[in-house]
C-alpha positions in Angstrom: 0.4 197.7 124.1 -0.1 196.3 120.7 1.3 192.4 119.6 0.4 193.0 116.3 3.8 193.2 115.0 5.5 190.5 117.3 6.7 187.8 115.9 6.2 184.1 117.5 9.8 183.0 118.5 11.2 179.8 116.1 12.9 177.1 118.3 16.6 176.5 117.0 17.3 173.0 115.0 20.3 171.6 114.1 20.3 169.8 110.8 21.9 166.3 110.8 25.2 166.3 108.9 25.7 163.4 106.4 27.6 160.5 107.9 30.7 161.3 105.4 30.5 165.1 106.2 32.4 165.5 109.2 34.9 163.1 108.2 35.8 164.7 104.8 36.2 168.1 106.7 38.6 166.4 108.9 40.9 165.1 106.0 40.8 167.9 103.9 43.4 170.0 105.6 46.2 167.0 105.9 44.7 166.3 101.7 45.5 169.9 101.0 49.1 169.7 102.7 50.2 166.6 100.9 49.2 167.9 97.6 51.0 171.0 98.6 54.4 168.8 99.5 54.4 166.7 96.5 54.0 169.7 93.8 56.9 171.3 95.6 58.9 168.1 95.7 57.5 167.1 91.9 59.0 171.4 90.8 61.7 171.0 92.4 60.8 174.0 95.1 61.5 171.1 97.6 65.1 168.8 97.3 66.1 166.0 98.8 68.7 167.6 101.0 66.0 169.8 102.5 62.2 167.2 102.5 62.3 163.8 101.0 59.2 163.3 98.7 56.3 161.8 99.6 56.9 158.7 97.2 60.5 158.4 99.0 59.0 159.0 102.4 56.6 156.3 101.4 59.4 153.9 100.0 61.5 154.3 103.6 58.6 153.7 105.2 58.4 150.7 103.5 62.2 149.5 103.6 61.9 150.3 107.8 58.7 147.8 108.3 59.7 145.5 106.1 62.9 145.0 108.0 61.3 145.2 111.6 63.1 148.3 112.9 59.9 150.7 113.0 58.0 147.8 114.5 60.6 147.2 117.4 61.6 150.9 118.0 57.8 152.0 118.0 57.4 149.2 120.7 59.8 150.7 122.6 58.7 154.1 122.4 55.5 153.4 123.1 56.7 151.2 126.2 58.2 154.4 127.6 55.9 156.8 126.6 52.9 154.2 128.3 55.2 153.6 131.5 55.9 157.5 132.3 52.3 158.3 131.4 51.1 155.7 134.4 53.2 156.8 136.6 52.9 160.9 136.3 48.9 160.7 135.5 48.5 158.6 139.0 51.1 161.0 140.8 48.9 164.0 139.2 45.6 162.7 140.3 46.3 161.5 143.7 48.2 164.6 144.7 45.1 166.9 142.9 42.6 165.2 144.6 44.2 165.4 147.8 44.7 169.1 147.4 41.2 169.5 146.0 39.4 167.9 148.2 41.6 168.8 151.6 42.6 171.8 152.9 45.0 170.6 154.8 46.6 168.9 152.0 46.4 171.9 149.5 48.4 174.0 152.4 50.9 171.1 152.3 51.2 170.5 148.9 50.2 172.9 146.8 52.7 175.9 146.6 55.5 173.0 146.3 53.7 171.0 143.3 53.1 174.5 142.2 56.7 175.6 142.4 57.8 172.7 140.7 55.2 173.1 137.7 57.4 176.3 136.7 60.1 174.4 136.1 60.4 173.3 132.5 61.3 169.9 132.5 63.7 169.8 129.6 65.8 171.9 131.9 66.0 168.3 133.8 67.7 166.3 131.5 70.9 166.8 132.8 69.9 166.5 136.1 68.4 163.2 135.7 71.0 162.0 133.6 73.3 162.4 137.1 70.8 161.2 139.1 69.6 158.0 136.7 72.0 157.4 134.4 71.9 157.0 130.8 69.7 154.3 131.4 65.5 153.9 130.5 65.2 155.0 134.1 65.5 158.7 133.4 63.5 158.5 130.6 60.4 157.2 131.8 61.0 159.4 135.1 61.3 162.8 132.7 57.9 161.9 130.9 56.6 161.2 134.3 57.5 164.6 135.3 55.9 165.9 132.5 53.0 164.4 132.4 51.9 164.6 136.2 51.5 168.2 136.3 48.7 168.7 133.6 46.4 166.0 135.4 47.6 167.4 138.9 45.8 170.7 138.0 43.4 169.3 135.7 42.5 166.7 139.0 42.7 169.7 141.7 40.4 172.2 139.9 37.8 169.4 139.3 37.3 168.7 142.8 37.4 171.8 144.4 34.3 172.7 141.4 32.4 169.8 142.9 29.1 170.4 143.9 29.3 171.2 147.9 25.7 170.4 148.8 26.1 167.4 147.5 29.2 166.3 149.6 27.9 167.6 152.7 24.7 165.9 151.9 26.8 162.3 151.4 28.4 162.9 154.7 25.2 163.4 156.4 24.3 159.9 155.1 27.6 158.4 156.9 29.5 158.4 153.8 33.1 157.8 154.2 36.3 160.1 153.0 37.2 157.1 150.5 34.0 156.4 149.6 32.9 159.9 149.5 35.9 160.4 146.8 34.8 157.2 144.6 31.3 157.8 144.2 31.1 161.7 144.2 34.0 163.6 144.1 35.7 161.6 141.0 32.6 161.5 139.0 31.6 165.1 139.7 35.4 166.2 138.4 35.4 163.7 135.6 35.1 165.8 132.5 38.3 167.7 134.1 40.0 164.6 134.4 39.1 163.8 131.1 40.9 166.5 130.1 44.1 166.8 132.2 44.3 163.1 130.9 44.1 164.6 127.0 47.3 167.3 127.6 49.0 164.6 130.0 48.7 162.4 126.8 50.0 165.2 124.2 53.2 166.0 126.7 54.0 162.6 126.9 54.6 162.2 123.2 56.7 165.5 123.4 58.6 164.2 126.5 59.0 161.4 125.0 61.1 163.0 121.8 63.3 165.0 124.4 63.6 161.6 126.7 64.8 159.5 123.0 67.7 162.0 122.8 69.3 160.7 126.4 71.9 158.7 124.1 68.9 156.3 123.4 70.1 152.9 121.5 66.4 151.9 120.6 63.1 153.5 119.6 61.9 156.1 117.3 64.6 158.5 118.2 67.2 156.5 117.7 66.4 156.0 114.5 66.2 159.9 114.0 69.8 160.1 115.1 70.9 157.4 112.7 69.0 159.2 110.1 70.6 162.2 110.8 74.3 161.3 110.5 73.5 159.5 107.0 71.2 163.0 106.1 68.7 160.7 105.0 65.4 163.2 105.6 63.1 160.4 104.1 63.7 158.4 107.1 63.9 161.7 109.7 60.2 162.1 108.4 58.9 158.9 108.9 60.2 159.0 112.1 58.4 162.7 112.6 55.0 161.3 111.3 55.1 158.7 113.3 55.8 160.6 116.7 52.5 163.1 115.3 50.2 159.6 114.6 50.8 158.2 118.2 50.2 161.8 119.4 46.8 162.3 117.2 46.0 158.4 118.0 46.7 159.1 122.3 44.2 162.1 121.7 41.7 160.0 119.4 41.5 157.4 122.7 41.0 160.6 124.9 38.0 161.5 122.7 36.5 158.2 122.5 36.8 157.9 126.3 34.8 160.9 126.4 31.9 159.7 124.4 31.8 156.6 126.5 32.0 157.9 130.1 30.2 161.3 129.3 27.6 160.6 126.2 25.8 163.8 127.4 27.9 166.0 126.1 27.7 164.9 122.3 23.9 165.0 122.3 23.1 168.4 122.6 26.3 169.7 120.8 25.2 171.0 117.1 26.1 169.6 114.4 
């Protein structure tokens, strides 16, 4: 057969992307958006009533730091937001790994945490509020509940996807259950932890909003419902911008942990 007309195959390369590249592609979109919100506001397409400006969102913005009450009600926020992440993310793990990596415990525990998952947990709030009060109690226990799910299945499907010749190769060795789970199982599911971790983070900022409405007398959402009996929308979007930065800031330290504990991943991504 004749190679006359075969052509050699040409290895694929990646061409390095300037350093500022990737970052102005990032920030065009929320650019774009502003420019789009301030000519509407600037025409008039926008009032007051409906979207403060940007300069007025800007000027409340100011007014609220310079007072201290964005800086105290963000430290609370973040206080319960941090607290119920904790506790659901180490709920979600330990129950996932046990389900994961035992049969017995995923015939135990699995169709329950499964059940429960269906349940949306904004149908809760009542529930907890007779259960727990009005108190921070229920608030940090509903983000709990919303966060543990994510990382349970996140945590479960990573273990059961760990390599099997390995673990039957540890035990051969004399490795224990506990020490077979630290120095196998765990790394081996990692990049689904990783991950379970990143949507456990995102539902914690959403509980979080739902847990600020249980008649909350501090934090972000308070400030909301002030804002909203005065109708004073320049404050109600600072108060929304804020909730998206510590939402896109959570995810940002979800990324970074990934380039840390898993730098293989970035390396052979093109760019």
């Amino acid at each position: 057969m004749s190679t006359t007309h075969l052509v050699a195959p040409k290895p694929r390369t990646t061409r390095p992307r300037r350093p500022g590249l990737a970052l102005g592609l990032r920030t065009l979109g929320p650019v774009v958006v502003l420019i789009a919100w301030y000519a509407a506001s600037a025409t008039g397409v926008l009032t007051d009533d409906l979207l403060a400006s940007p300069g007025a969102v800007l000027q409340a913005l100011g007014e609220l730091w310079g007072s201290g009450q964005l800086g105290d009600a963000l430290a609370v926020s973040l206080t319960r937001a941090g607290s119920g992440l904790l506790i659901g993310a180490s709920i979600g793990l330990t129950l996932g790994v046990l389900t994961g990596f035992s049969r017995l415990g995923e015939e135990l525990l699995d169709s329950s945490v499964q059940l429960l998952r269906t349940i949306p947990f904004l149908s809760l709030v009542p529930l907890f509020m007779v259960w727990f009060g009005i108190g921070e109690t229920a608030r940090v226990v509903l983000i709990a509940v919303a966060t543990s799910f994510p990382m349970y299945v996140s945590a479960a499907g990573g273990v059961r996807n760990t390599d099997r010749k390995l673990v039957e190769a540890m035990r051969s060795f004399g490795v224990g259950r506990l020490a077979l789970v630290r120095e196998v199982v765990l790394p081996g599911a990692l990049p689904a932890l990783l991950s379970g971790l990143r949507l456990s983070m995102t539902l914690s900022v959403i509980a979080l909003i739902a847990a600020e409405e249980i008649n909350s007398t501090a934090g972000i959402g308070y400030l909301m419902s002030t804002a909203q009996e005065y109708s004073r929308t320049d404050i109600l979007t600072v108060c929304i911008l804020v909730y998206a930065l510590v939402g896109l800031l959570a995810d940002g330290v979800v990324r970074l942990l990934e380039r840390l504990l898993m730098p293989w991943r970035t390396q052979g991504a093109a760019r």
